[in-house]
N, C-alpha and C positions, 0 to 999 in steps of 0.2 A: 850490213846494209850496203847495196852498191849504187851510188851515187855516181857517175863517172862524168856526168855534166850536169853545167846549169845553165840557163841561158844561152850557150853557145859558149859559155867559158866553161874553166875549171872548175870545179865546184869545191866552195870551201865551207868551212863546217866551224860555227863558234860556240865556244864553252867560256865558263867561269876561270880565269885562270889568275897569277902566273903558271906555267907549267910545276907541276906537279900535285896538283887538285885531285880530286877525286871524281871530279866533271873531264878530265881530261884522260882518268885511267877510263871513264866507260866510252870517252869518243874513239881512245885507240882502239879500244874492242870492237866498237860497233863498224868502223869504219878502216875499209883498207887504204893506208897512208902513200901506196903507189896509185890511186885512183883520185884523192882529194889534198887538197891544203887545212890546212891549221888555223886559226887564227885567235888569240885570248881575248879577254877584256875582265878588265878589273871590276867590275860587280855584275850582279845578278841583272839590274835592270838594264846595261849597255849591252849585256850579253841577247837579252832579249829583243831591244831595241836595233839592234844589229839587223837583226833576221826581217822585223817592220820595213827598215830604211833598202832591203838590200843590200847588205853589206856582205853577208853570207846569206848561203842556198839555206842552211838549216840549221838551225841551236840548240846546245844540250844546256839542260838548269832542273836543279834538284826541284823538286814538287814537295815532298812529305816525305816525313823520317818515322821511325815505328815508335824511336824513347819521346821525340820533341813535336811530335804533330807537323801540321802545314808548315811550309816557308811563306810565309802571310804575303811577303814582296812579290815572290813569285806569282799567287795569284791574282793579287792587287792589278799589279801592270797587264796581266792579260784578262782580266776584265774591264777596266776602263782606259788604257791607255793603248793598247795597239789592236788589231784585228787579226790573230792567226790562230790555225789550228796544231793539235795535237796530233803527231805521224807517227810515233812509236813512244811505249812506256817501256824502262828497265829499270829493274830490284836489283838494288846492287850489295851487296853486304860489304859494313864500314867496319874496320878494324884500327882504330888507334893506337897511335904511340907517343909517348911522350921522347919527346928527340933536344938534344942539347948540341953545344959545338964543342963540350967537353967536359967530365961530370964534376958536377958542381955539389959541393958538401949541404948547400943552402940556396934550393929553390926560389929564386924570392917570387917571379914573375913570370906566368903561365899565359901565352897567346894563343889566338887560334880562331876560329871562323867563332862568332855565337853560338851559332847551331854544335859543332862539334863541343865546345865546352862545355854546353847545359848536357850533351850525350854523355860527360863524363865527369860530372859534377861530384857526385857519392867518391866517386875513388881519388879523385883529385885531393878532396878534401880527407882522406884519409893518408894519404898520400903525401901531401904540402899542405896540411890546416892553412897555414900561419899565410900561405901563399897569393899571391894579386892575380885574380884571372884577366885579363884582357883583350878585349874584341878587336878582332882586325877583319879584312873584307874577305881572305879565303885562310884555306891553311898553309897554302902554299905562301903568301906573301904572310904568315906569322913561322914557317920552315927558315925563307928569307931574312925574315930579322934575323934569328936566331945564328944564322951562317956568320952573318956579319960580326960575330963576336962580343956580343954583348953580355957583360956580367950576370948569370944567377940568374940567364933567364931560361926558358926553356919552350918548345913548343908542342901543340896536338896536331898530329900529322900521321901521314900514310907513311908504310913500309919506303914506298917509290919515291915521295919528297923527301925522306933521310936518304937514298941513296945519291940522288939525283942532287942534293946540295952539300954532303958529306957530313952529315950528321951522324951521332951516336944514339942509340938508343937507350933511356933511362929504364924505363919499363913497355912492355907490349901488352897490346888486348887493353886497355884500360875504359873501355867502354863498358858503361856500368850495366849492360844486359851482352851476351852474346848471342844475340839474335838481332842485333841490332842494323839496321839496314836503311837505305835510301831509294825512294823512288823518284827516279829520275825522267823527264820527257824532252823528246824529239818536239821542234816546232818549226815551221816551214809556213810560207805563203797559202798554200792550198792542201788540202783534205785528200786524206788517203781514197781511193777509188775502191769504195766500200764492197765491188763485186769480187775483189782482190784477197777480200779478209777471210780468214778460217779460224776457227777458235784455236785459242785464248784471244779474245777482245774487248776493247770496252769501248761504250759511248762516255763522252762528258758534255755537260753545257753548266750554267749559270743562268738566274732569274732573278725579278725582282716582284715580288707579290704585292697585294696588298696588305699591308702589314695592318692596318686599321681595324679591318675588317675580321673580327672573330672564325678563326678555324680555316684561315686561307693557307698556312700550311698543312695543316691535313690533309685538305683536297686536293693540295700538289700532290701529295705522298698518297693518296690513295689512287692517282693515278697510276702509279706505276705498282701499287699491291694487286690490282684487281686485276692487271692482266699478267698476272707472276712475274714482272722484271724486278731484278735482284739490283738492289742498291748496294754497294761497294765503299763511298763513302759521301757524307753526308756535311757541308760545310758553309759556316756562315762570316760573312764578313762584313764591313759597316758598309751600305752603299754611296757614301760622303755626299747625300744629302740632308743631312742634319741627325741629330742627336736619337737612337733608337731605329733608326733605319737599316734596315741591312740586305743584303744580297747574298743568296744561297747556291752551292755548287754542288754539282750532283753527278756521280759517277755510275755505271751501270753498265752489268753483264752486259756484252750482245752489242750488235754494230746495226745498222739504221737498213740493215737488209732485214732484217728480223722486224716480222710485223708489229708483235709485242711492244720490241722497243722505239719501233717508228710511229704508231698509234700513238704512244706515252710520253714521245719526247713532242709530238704534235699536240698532246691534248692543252700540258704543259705551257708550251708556249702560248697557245689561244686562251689560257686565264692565268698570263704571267703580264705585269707592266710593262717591265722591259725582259728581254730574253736572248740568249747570244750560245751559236752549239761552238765548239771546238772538235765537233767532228768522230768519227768514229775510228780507231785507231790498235793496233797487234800489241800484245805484250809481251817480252822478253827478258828470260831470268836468264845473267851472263854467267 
């Protein structure tokens, strides 16, 4: 992706970090490091929050895993808390390894991002039953512990954070599917220029219906059956206003040039309470 400015400056690009994340192995791909700057932040939501305030041109932050479903935080914030859109998806395939500062007879303490530990929950525990999993904010900062030399513990990490902090490897692949993968999105101020797009693409938005009212999802969802747009994924989450409430995210073949799907993300909106797109956006397997 060549970004080579933003506003008149340099254009710099943030991900989940510290270095050696797995949000930082798809910014080196996606982006040439003689064209942009770097810059980390320690959670999901500053990383996002970055890209709102101006801090960086554009954000990388995991969306949805295939073993763990949504990153709930990640949708959360960008439904109610900032206004931007979605400018590139990429599938990235996750490969774990369990890494140490030197092998240890007795596992006691296993770190690593949530998400990566529930991805490798089955083999962990066949692996180190007896073992203490541990949530920390990335893998990279549970890579970090680990460097620091702490007894019997060990971490879930990428091939690149064991080299990049000199870690050893205990075991590889320990992700309990090999298929296992990460969709990750691009977020920016403003919306791809939809005349630009060629398949593979998707729309996304988020709604709030009337939940009261008998069969108000359907007639969301038959909007987009009756004029063949292919739903991709389908997801609900509480909309915090009060108990039973909730707000649904909707993903779909086709970019908002395609009548089908402009027809349907229109009709949508005119019998949604609240309604918000994220734009229509390229996909990219690295």
């Amino acid at each position: 992706m060549e970004l080579s400015s933003w506003c008149g400056k340099e254009a710099i690009i943030g991900y989940l970090g510290p270095h050696g994340t797995y949000s930082e192995e798809v910014a080196f791909r996606l982006y040439n490091k003689d064209q942009v700057s770097f810059k980390t932040y320690s959670s999901i939501d500053m990383a996002i929050k970055a890209v709102e305030f101006g801090e960086v041109s554009q954000g990388i932050v995991p969306v949805e895993n295939s073993l763990e479903g949504s990153v709930n935080v990640t949708l959360d914030i960008l439904a109610h808390e900032v206004n931007l859109y979605i400018r590139k998806e990429v599938i990235w395939p996750v490969r774990h390894n369990l890494l140490v500062k030197e092998y240890w007879d007795d596992v006691k303490i296993i770190v690593s991002h949530p998400q990566a530990l529930a991805q490798c929950r089955h083999n962990l525990r066949r692996l180190y039953p007896d073992a203490e999993l541990r949530a920390m904010n990335s893998t990279a900062d549970a890579a970090t512990l680990v460097a620091s030399g702490v007894e019997n513990y060990a971490a879930v990490g990428s091939q690149s954070a064991g080299a990049l902090y000199n870690l050893q490897t205990m075991a590889g692949d320990i992700q309990d599917s090999s298929t296992n993968c990460t969709r990750f999105i691009v977020l920016g101020n403003s919306p791809i220029d939809t005349h630009s797009l060629s398949d593979p693409c998707k729309t996304s938005v988020v709604c709030k219906m009337n939940g009261e009212r008998p069969g108000s999802l359907c007639e969301i969802l038959q909007e987009f059956s009756r004029r063949n747009v292919n739903l991709t994924r389908i997801e609900s989450r509480p909309a915090r206003t009060g108990m039973g409430n909730y707000i649904f995210f909707f993903d779909m073949d086709g970019s908002m040039e395609n009548n089908s799907v402009r027809s349907a993300v229109e009709a949508v909106k005119e019998k949604s309470l609240w309604f918000k797109s994220f734009g229509s956006y390229p996909i990219c397997t690295l």
